[in-house]
N, C-alpha and C positions, 0 to 999 in steps of 0.2 A: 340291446336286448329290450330295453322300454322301447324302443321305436318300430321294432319287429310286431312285441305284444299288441301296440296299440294298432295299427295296420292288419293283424289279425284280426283285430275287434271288430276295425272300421268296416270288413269285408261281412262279413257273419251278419247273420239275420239276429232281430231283437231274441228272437226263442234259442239261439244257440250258444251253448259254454265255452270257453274256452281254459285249460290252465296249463301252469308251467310242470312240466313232468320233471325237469332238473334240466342241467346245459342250457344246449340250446331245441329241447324238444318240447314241444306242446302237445296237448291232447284235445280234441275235441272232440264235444258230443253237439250233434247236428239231430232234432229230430225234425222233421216232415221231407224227408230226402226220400223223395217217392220210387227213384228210380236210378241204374245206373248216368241217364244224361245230368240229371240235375247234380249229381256226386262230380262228374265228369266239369260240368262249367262250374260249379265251387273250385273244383283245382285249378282248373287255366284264371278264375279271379286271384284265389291265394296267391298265385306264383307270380301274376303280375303285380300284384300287389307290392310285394315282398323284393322283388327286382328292384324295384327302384332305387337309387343310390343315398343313401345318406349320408348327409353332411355331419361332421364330428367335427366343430373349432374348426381348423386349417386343413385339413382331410377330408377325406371321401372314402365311405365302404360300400361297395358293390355286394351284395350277397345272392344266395340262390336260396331255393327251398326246395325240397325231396318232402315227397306225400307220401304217406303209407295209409290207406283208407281197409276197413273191413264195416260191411252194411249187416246191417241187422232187420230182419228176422233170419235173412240168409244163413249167416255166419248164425255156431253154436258153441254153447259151453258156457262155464262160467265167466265172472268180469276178470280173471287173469287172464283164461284162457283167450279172451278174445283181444286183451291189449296183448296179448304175443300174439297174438296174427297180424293185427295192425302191424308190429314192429318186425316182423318179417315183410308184409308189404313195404314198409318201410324201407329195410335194408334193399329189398329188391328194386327201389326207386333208385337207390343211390348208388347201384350197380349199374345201371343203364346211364347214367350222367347227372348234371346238373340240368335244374328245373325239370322234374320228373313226381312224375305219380304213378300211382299201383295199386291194385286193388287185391286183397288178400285173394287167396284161391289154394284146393288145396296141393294143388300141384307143387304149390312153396314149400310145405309139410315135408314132400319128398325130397326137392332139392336141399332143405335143410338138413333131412339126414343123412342125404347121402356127402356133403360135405364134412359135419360130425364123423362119419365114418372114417373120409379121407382123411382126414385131422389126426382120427386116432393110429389109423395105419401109418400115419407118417410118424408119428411120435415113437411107437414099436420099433419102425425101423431104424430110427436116429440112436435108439436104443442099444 
């Protein structure tokens, strides 16, 4: 986990935050991200970043990293509201595979309810 963080750090410009949400999720806030490319080659650095195998004593871990990005002024609402968009772009990275990114949008919004839904119609029927 320290060797994730620090790798996070390494990649990140002097102006950018980074902190541990809990687990293994981090949050960051990036500002002068002018545009979707620059957002775009911050992920493909993150994730090569984060690829790299670390050594642990006699072991080796391979890991991956799943992005979930929401850009601001774009994106609206308050700072809950917008770290659940992040965490749905999120979840939607890690739907598509390992070493993936995503960009909040709100089509997620939808997909998210209409899953909620199916969730609850299945619960009824188990019923």
């Amino acid at each position: 986990l320290c060797t994730v963080a620090q790798r996070v750090r390494e990649t990140l410009r002097p102006e950018d935050s980074v902190s541990r949400l809990g687990g293994d999720e981090f949050g960051l806030l990036l500002p002068h991200i002018h545009d979707l490319e620059d957002a775009q080659h911050l992920a493909h650095r993150l994730i090569q970043a984060l690829n790299q195998p670390i050594e642990m004593d006699t072991q080796v871990a391979n890991i991956s990293a799943s992005i979930g990005w929401t850009i601001l002024p774009g994106d609206t609402g308050d700072a809950l509201q917008i770290l659940r968009h992040a965490d749905l772009a999120l979840y939607a990275a890690k739907a598509r595979g390992r070493n993936q990114y995503c960009f909040y949008e709100k089509t997620l919004d939808v997909e998210q309810e209409q899953l909620m839904e199916m969730l609850t119609m299945t619960q009824e029927a188990l019923e």
